[in-house]
N, C-alpha and C positions, 0 to 999 in steps of 0.2 A: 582617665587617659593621660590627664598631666604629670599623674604620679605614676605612669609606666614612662612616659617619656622620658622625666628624672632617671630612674630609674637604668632605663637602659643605654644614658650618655654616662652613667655613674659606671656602669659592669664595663662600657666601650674604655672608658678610661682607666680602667681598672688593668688591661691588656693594651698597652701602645703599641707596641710591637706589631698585635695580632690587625686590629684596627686602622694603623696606617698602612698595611701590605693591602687588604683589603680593602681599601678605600682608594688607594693608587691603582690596583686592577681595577676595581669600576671606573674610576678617570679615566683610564687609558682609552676603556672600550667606550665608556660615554665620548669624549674628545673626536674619537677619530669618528664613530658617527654623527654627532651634529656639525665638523667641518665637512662632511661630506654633505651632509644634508644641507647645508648653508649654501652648496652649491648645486643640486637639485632644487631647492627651493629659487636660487634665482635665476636657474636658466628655464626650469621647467614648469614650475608652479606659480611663481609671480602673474601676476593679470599683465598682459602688453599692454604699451601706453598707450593702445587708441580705444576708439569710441568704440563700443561693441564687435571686439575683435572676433567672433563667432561667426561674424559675419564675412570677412574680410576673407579672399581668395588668394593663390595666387594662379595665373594661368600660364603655359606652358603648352610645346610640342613635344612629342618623341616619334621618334625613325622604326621601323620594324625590330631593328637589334635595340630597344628601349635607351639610344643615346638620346639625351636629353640635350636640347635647346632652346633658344630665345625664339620670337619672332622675325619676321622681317616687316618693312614699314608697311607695305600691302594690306599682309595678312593681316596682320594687326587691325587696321583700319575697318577690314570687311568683318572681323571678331567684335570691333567696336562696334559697329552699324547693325548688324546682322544678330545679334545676341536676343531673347528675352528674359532672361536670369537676372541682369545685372541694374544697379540705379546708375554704376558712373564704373568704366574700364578706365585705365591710366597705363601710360610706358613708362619705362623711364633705363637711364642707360650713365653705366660708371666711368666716369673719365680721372684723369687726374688735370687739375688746373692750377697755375701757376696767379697767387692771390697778392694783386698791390695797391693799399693804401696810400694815396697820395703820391708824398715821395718817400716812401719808406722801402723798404729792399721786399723784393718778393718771396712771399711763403708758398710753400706748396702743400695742395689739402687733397683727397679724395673727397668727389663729390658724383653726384650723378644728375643728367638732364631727364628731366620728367617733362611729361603732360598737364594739361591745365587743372583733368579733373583728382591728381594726386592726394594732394590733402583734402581733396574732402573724402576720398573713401577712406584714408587713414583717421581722419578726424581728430587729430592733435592739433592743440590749440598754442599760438606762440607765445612765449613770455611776455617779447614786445613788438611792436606790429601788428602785421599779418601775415598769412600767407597765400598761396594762390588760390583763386577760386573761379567757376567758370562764371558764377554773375559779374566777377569783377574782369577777370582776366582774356576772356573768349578772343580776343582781337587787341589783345598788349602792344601798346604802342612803341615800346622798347626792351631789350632783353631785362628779366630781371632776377633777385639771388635772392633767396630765405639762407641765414647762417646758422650752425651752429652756435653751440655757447664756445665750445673748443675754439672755433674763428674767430668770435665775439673777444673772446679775450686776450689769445695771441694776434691777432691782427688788430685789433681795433684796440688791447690795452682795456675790455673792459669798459670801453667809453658808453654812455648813454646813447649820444648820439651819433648812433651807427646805422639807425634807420633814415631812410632818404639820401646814407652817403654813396657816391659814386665808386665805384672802385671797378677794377682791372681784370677781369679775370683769360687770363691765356692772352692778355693784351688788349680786349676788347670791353669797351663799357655798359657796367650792368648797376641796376641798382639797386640799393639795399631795402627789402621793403619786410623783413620778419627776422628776429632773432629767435630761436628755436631754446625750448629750457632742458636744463642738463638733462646728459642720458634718454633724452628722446630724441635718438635719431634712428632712422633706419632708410635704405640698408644701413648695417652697422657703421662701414667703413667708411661712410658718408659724412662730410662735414659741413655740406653745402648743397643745394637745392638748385639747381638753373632752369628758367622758363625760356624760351627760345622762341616763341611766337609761331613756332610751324607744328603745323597738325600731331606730327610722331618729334622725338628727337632725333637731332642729323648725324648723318650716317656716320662711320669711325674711318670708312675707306671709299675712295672717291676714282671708279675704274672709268678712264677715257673721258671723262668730263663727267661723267650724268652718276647719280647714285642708284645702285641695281637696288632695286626695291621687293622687289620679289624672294631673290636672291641670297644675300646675304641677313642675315640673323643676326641681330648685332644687341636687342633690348629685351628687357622681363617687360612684363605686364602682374600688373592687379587689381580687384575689379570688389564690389560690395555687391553682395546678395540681395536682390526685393527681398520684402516681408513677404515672408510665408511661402519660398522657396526654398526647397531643401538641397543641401548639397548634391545629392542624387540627382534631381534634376535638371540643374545645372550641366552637370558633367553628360548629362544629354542631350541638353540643346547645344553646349559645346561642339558635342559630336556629328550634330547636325550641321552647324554651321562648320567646321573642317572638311566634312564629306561633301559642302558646297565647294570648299575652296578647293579641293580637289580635284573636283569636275572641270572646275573653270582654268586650271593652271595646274592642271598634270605634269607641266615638267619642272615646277619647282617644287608640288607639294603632295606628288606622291609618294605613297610610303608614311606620310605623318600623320597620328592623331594628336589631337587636341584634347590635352587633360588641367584638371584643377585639385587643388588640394587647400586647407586651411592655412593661412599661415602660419598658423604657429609649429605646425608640422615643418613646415618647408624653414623655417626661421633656425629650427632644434636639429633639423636634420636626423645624421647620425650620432648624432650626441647623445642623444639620447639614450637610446642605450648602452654605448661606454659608461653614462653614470648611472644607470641603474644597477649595472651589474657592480659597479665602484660601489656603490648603497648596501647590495646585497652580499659583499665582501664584509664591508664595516658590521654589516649586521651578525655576521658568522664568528667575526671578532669579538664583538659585545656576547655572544651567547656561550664561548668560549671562557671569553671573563665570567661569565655569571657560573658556567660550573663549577669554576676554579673557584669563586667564594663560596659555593654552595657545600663543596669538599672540604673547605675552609670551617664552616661554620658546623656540618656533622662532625669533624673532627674535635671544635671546641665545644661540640653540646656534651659529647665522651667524658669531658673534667668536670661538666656540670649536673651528671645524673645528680647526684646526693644531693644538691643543690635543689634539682625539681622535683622529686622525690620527697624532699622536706616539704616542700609550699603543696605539693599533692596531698601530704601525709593533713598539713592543716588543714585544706578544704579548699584546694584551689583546684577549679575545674578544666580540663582536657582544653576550653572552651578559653579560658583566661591565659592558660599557658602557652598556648599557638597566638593567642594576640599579644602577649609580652613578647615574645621570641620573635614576630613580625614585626613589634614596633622597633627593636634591637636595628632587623634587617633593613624597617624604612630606613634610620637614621643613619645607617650605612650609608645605603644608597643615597640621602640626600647629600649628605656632605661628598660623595663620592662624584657626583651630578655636579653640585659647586664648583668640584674642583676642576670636574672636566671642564664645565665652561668656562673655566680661566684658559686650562691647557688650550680650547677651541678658539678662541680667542687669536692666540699665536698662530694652530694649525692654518686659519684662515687666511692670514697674510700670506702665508708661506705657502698656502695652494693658491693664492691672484698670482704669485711670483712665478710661479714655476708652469699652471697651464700653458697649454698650448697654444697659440695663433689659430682664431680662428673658431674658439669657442664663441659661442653668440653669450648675449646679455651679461658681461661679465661685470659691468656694472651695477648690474643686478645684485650681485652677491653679496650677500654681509651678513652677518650676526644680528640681525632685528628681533623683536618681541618674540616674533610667531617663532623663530626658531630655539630662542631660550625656553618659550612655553613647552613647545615638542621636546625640549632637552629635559624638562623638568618630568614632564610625562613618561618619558624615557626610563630616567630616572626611580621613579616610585615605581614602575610595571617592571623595572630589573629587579627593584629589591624583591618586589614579590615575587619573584621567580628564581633568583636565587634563595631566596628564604622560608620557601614554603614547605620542602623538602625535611631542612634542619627541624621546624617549628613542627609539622606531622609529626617526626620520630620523637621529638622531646615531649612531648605530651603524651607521648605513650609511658610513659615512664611509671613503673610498677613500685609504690614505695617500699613496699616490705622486701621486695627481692632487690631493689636498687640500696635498701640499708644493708642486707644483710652483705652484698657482693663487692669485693675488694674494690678498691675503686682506680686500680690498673688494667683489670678487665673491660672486653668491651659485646657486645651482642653482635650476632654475623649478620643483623638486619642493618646495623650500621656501617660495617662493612662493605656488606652485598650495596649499601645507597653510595658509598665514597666510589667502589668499583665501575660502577654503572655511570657514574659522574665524569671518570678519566676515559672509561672511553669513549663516552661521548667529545671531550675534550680532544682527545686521538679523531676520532672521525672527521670531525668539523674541521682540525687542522689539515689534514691529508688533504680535504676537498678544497683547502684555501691551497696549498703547497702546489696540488697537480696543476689548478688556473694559473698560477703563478710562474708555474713551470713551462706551462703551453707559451705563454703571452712572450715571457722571456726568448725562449726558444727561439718562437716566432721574430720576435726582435732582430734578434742576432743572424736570424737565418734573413732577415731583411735589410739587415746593412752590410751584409756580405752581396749583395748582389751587386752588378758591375752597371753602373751607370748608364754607362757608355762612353764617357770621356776625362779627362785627367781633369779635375778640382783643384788641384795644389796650385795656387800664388794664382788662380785664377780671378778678378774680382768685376762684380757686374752692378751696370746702373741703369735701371729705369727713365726713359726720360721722353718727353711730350712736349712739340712744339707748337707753341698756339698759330690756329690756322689761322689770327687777324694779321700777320705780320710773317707767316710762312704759308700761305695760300695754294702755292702753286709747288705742285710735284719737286719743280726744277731748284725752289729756293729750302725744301727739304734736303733733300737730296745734295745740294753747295753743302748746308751746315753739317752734315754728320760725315762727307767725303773729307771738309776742314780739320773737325774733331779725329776724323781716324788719320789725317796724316799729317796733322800736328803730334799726336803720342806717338807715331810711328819714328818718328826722328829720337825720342828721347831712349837713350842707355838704357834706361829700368825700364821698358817696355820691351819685353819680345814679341808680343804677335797684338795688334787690334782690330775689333770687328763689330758689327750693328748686326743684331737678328733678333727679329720677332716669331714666334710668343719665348721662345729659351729654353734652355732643358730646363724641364722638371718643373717648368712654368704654365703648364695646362695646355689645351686644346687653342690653337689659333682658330679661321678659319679653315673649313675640309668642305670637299665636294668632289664632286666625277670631273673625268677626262676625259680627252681621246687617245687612242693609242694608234698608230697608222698597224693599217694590214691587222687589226684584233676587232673580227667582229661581236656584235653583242644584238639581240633581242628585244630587251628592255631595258629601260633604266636600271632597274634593279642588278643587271648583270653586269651594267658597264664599270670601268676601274674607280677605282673612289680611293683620297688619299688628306693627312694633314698635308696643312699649308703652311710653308714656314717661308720667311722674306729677310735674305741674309746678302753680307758683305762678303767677299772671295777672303777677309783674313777671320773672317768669323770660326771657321772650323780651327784652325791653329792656334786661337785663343781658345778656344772651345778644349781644344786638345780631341775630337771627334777625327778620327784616321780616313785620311782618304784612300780607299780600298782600288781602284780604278778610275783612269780619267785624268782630270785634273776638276780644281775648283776654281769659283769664278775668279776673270780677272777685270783690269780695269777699263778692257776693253766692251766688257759687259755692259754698254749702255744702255739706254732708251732708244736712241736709234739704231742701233746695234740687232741684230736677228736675235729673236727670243731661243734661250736657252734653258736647261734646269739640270739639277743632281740627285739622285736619288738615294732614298735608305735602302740600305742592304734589304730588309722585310720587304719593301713595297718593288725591290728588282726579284728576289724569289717570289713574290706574289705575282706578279704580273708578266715576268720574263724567265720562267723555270728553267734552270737549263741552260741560259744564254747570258753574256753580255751584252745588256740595253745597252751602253755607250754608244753612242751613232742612231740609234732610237730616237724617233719622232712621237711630239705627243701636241695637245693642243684643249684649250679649253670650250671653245665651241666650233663650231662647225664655220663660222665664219672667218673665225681666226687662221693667222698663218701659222704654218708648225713648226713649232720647238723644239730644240735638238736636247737631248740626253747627253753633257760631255763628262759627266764625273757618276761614281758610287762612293757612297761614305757609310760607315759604321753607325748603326742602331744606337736608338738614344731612347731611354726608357722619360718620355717627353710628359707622359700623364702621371709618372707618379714611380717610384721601385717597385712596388709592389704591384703594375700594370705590365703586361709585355709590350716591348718599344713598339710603335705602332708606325704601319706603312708613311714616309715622308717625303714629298716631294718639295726640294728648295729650288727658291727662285730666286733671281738675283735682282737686291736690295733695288737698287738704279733703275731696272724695269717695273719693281712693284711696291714703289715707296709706299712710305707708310708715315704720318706726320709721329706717331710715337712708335719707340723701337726699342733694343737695351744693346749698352755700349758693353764686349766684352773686353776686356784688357788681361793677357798674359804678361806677368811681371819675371825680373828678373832680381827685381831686389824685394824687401816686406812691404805688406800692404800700408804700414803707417808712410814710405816714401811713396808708394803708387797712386794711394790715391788723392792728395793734393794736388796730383800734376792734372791727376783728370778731371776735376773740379776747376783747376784754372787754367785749361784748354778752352771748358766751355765756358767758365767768364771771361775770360779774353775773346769770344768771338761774341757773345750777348749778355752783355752787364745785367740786362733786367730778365734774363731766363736763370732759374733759381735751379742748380745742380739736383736732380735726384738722391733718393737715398741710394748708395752705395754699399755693397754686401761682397764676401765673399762665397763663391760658391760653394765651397764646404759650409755657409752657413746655411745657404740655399738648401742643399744637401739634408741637413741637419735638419731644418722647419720640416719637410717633407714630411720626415719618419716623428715629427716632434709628438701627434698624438697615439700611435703605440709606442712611443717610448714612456708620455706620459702612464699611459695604462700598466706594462711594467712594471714603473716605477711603483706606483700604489699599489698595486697587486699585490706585488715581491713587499712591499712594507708591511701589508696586511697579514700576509702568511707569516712572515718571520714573527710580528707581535704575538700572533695565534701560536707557533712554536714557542716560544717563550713561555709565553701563559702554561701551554701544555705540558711544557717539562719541569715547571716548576710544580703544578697540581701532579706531578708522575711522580717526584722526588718529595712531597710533603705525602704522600700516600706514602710509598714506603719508608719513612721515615716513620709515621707515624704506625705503622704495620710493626716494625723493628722494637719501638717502645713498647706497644700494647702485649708483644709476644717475647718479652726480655724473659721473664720464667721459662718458658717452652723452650725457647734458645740455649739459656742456662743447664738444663736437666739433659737436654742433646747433648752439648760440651763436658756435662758432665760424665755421660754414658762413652764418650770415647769418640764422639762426630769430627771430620776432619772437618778443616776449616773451609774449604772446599766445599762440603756439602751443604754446611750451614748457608755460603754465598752463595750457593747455587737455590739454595733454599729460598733465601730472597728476593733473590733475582727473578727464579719461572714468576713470581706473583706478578713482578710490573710489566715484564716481556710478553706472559699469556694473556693479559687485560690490553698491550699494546697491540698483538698481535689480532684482537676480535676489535680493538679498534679500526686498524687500518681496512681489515676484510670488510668491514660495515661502511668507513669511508670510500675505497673503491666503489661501492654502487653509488654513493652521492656523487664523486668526482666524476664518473661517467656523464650523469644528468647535466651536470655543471658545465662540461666540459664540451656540448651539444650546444650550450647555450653560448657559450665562446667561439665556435668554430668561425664565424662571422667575422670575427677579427684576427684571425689566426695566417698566416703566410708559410705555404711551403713545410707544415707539419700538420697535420690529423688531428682530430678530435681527440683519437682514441689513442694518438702515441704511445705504443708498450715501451720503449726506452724512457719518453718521462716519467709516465709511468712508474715504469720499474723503481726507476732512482730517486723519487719522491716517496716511494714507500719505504727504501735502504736509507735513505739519508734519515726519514721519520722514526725508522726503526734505530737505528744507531743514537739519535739524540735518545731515542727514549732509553737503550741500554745505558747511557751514560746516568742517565737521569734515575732510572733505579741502581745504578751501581754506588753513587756515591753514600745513600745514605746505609744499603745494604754492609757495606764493607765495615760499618760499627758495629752491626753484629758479630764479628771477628773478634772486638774487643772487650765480648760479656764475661766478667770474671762469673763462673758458674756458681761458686759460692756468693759472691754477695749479688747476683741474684735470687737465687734461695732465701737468701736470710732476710734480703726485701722482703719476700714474700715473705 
């Protein structure tokens, strides 16, 4: 074995040429699957960092139309009590809070309030400290914080001693009692842990003094399984206890079940399969590459009959010559494998860079052992399969016929094996091309869609006032009327405004209404609508048109009669035919009614790719909200807009730490950011695979043109235009392109079934992409036989002959 290994780095060296093209195709295809896989492996195969994560739930409501929500504190409570599935349910709820050491300037972190018994159904253990626990914590004397390492080190520097320290959070003191060790946090976005001392965490909106507990949905829940309960049954005592809580509070929790699912599901989400099908791309790639050296290598066994034919002739068996010719392909493959994982290496960075927002465990991701071993396995299972093919026909090798036959000839079984090779290579491209083509498509057909409102010099911030020092409706409400008519006075502002949740920024609160003079049945029938809580300049920041009416003004107070505006969707939904303006609505039966004095323009609030959904705004002043986002229409660039709004809000509170600030085009942008990521690899994928494929279309005939230079010669000799000669050469790669593509259309169809899921506003089965994936395939691959056919042109007929 040593001396075939010699052996066949002596024959590899012997051909550089041949050996580095072949060894850079396996790279390419090794590379782009182990970055890909490097990222399958850490979102999806990594173990999570808690204690027997198999076990771990999460729990969860949905509505008849399968909208998904949180709990409310209630529910919650009777799901906690009422359960026998569980050893410990936990809430827990995202806020953003404003983080200060000492006297150091305040940071702001995402963090979420949880429950007592949180970390123990997660079961991560902290670097330093502790964390909560119900034998320690059941009755906490004082609010207190688990940190991050991310807080650990930008707030505290890193210090040791940051357990037992005091610190700020939203203004209010907590204290430090766990430092949490990198990359174990979840939710992801969480960098901070807060106990709160009350049963559920407190509510995010505070209606008329008392918090609706029934009512509003504001927190997740997650819960660990007994031993020797199976998720199945879980999800039916679940079911049990919701059809309790149904019976007893019909008017908030009818229409909802009660479901669970694993975490790690609910963690991967949809991700998951954008990357499998990103896996199953890279792998279409690699097996593309592997024809293309397999093409490769029948082609160079063609200059080595005489060659195996001789070591035949001495007594080398069928048996030794497929294992030299194999050991050739491993050493291929391995150095090809090497090389990839260097290329991999880079891909890696360069896919943390560019992912989307929003991927989970991205920390996860790296280039570790386990995915170099898969690379290396990779690896050797490619050589063999590019190489088994070549190493078959070479061992067939006849010596007496292989001595006695020119050795410019070739047999049509090695032909009939390079043929068979490209169009597989045609197939497997097409089916990359058509995905590529949908996704794209799809893309473009989703950012053509109209918002609803003008983006340009639009720019928005986040921002959360701690309720220890903004308590009260009236002292919210002072700070953000100050921030909107302090920017209002400044030249580069044209329009400012406060509303929550924001385009393109998810689901607020929604719920029913009343509508005067519209009767209804049941619940089920009555109006149902998003909640949004805006400022009268919010629409003109926004650039949202007001259709009818007008928008609020500053007369819009608290003690002012309740008023609202409506979306265009939710006045055709509810008021067909008619202008609501002068319409009365109301939210309970106790309440006074609310007048309808505007209609404004659809805002696609969930997402482009959702239809704008019925909206009913309220004004800001009647239904504060201690967090909001500040909109600002500028009239000069965002580098002069937004310092002024960052030092509006330190000029009214030095120790409130400005939000991050964005433009809405980038807003915009995040949106669509994971099909665009998908695109993007796609369309990388397909183009590598064309590449690959027109070069194995262009080394075929190429090598067709040399093997048949006599046959060509004796043509030109006889009187053949030059004409028929090219066209001679050409049916060869066009007719093997054209039974490629036809063999591809059935794969891209299957393919193509499996994409529909992320596709917007075009079809599985688009005939137009279609079409033009198979014209565009077809056209590269004329080019790709024409180039080397057109040398045929140049056979001087006699010194072909006289070759021969």
């Amino acid at each position: 074995m040593l001396t075939e290994i010699r052996h066949a780095v002596r024959t590899l060296a012997k051909t550089p040429t041949f050996s580095a093209i072949a060894i850079l195709t396996i790279a390419i295809g090794i590379a782009a699957n182990t970055a890909i896989f490097s990222v399958v492996n850490g979102v999806l195969l990594r173990p999570l960092p808690f204690h027997d994560a198999g076990r771990i739930v999460q729990v969860w409501t949905a509505t008849n139309d399968e909208s998904r929500s949180g709990h409310s504190a209630g529910d919650f409570l009777d799901l906690q009590r009422e359960n026998r599935s569980f050893t410990a349910m936990a809430g827990y709820r995202n806020a953003i809070f404003a983080v200060m050491v000492g006297d150091r300037d305040p940071q702001q972190f995402e963090g979420n309030w949880v429950t007592v018994d949180f970390f123990d159904i997660l079961g991560v253990r902290p670097a330093a400290g502790r964390v909560f626990s119900r034998a320690q914590d059941a009755t906490p004397a004082e609010p207190m914080v688990v940190i991050s390492d991310a807080v650990w080190q930008r707030a505290f520097n890193g210090s040791q001693d940051a357990v037992g320290t005091r610190v700020r959070l939203n203004g209010e003191p907590h204290t430090v009692v766990g430092v949490m060790p990198p990359r174990a946090e979840w939710p992801e976005v969480s960098k901070l842990w807060i106990l709160s001392g009350k049963p559920v965490p407190p509510s995010p909106v505070d209606v008329q003094g008392s918090n609706v507990d029934r009512d509003v949905r504001y927190f997740e829940a997650i819960a660990r399984l007994k031993p020797g309960v199976s998720l199945e049954q879980a999800a039916d005592d679940m079911g049990r206890v919701g059809a309790d809580i149904q019976k007893r509070h019909p008017a908030t929790a009818a229409g909802r079940r009660t479901h669970i699912g694993p975490i790690r599901e609910q963690i991967v989400g949809d991700v998951r399969a954008a990357l499998l099908v990103l896996q199953g791309a890279v792998g279409l790639v690699l097996l593309v590459a592997c024809a293309n050296v397999s093409g490769l290598l029948v082609a160079r066994a063609t200059g080595r009959r005489r060659e195996l034919a001789i070591r035949a002739a001495l007594g080398a068996s069928p048996r030794r010559l497929v294992r030299q010719l194999l050991t050739e392909s491993l050493a291929l493959g391995i150095a090809g494998g090497a090389l990839g994982l260097l290329l991999a290496s880079w891909l890696v960075r360069l896919l943390l860079a560019i992912l989307p927002r929003g991927v989970p465990r991205v920390g996860e991701i790296t280039l570790d052992p386990f995915v170099a071993g898969v690379t290396l396995l990779t690896s050797l299972a490619t050589a063999i399969l590019f190489g088994v093919l070549p190493a078959i026909q070479g061992s067939r090798a006849d010596a007496g016929a292989a001595l006695r036959q020119d050795s410019g000839r070739t047999t049509s079984a090695r032909a009939q094996g390079r043929a068979v090779l490209v169009v597989a290579e045609v197939a497997l491209t097409l089916v990359l091309l058509v995905g590529a083509g949908l996704l794209i498509n799809s893309f473009l057909r989703l950012q053509r869609v109209e918002s609803g409102m003008r983006p340009e010099r639009v720019s928005v911030m986040g921002l959360m006032l701690p309720q220890s020092r903004y308590p009260k409706a009236a002292a919210q409400t002072g700070f953000y009327r100050r921030v909107i008519e302090g920017l209002k006075e400044r030249p580069e502002v044209q329009a400012v405004g406060v509303g929550f949740p924001g385009p393109l920024r998810g689901s607020n609160a929604s719920g029913h209404f009343f509508i005067e003079g519209h009767r209804t049945t049941s619940r089920a029938d009555q109006p149902f609508a998003n909640l949004a809580t805006v400022s009268g300049g919010y629409f003109a920041a926004a650039g949202i048109p007001l259709i009818s009416g007008r928008t609020f003004t500053d007369a819009d107070r608290e003690d002012a009669a309740s008023v609202g505006i409506v979306s265009a969707a939710l006045a055709r939904r509810y008021w067909p035919g008619e202008n609501p303006v002068g319409k009365r609505f109301r939210f309970d039966e106790k309440d006074e009614w609310g007048t309808v004095v505007g209609i404004v323009g659809d805002v696609r609030q969930l997402g482009l790719h959702l239809p704008p959904p019925p909206i009913l705004y309220m004004p800001y002043e009647q239904f504060p909200l201690p967090f909001t986002n500040i909109m600002v229409r500028g009239s000069a660039p965002e580098t002069v807009v937004w310092p002024l709004v960052r030092a509006q809000i330190t000029s009214i509170d030095p120790q409130l730490p400005p939000g991050d600030l964005s433009s809405m085009q980038n807003v915009i942008n995040r949106s669509v950011a994971e099909p665009r990521f998908r695109s993007l690899m796609l369309g990388a994928f397909a183009l590598m695979a064309l590449i690959l494929a027109a070069v194995g279309l262009y080394g075929l005939i190429s090598y067709s043109v040399t093997q048949r230079t006599r046959e060509i010669g004796i043509r030109v000799a006889l009187g053949a235009e030059p004409r028929e000669v090219l066209t001679l050469m050409l049916r060869e790669g066009l007719v093997l392109s054209l039974v490629g593509i036809a063999a591809g259309l059935v794969g891209a169809l299957i393919a193509a079934r499996a994409l529909s899921r992320f596709l917007f506003g075009v079809g599985a089965g688009d005939p137009m992409t279609f079409a033009l994936v198979s014209i565009t395939l077809l056209l590269v691959a004329t080019i790709a036989s024409y180039l080397p056919a057109r040398r045929a042109l140049a056979v001087n007929p006699v010194t072909a002959l006289r070759a021969e």
